[in-house]
C-alpha positions as CSV (number, residue, x, y, z in Angstrom):
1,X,112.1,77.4,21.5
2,X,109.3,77.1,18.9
3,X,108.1,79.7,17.1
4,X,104.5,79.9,19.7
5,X,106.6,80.0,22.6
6,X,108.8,83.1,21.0
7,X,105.5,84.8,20.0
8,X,104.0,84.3,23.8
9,X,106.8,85.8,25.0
10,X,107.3,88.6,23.1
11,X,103.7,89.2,23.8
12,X,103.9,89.2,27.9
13,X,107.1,91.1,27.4
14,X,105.2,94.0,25.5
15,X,101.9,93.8,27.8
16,X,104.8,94.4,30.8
17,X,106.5,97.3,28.8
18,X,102.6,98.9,27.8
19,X,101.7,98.8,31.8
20,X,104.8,100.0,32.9
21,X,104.7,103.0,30.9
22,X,101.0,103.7,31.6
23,X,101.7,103.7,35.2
24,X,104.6,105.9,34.6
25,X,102.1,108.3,32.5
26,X,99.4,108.2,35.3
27,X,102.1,109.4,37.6
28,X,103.8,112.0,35.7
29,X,100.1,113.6,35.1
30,X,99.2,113.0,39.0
31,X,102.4,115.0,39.9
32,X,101.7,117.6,37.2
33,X,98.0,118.2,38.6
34,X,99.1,118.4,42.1
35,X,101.8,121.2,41.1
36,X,99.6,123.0,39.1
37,X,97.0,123.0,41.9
38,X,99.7,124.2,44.4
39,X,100.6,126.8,42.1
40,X,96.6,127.8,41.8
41,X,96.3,128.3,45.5
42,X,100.0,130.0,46.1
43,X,98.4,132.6,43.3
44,X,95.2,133.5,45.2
45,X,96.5,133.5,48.6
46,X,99.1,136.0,46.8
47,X,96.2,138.2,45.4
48,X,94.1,138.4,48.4
């Protein structure tokens, strides 16, 4: 494998790794919005 095909590659590979995280990160921040809203709402229907 030439050196251009390594570097090619490596890049895809790291483009792949950099999306799967940031759709991981999107998701963990979704789930933490939703719970906190949840949590929001169980607190005022507890207060009134």
């Amino acid at each position: 494998m030439e050196n251009a095909e390594v570097l090619e590659v490596t890049v895809k590979q790291v483009e792949t790794i950099l999306h799967n995280r940031t759709q991981e990160v999107d998701a963990f921040k979704r789930e933490a919005s939703e719970r906190f809203a949840a949590g929001y709402i169980q607190c005022m229907h507890d207060v009134h």
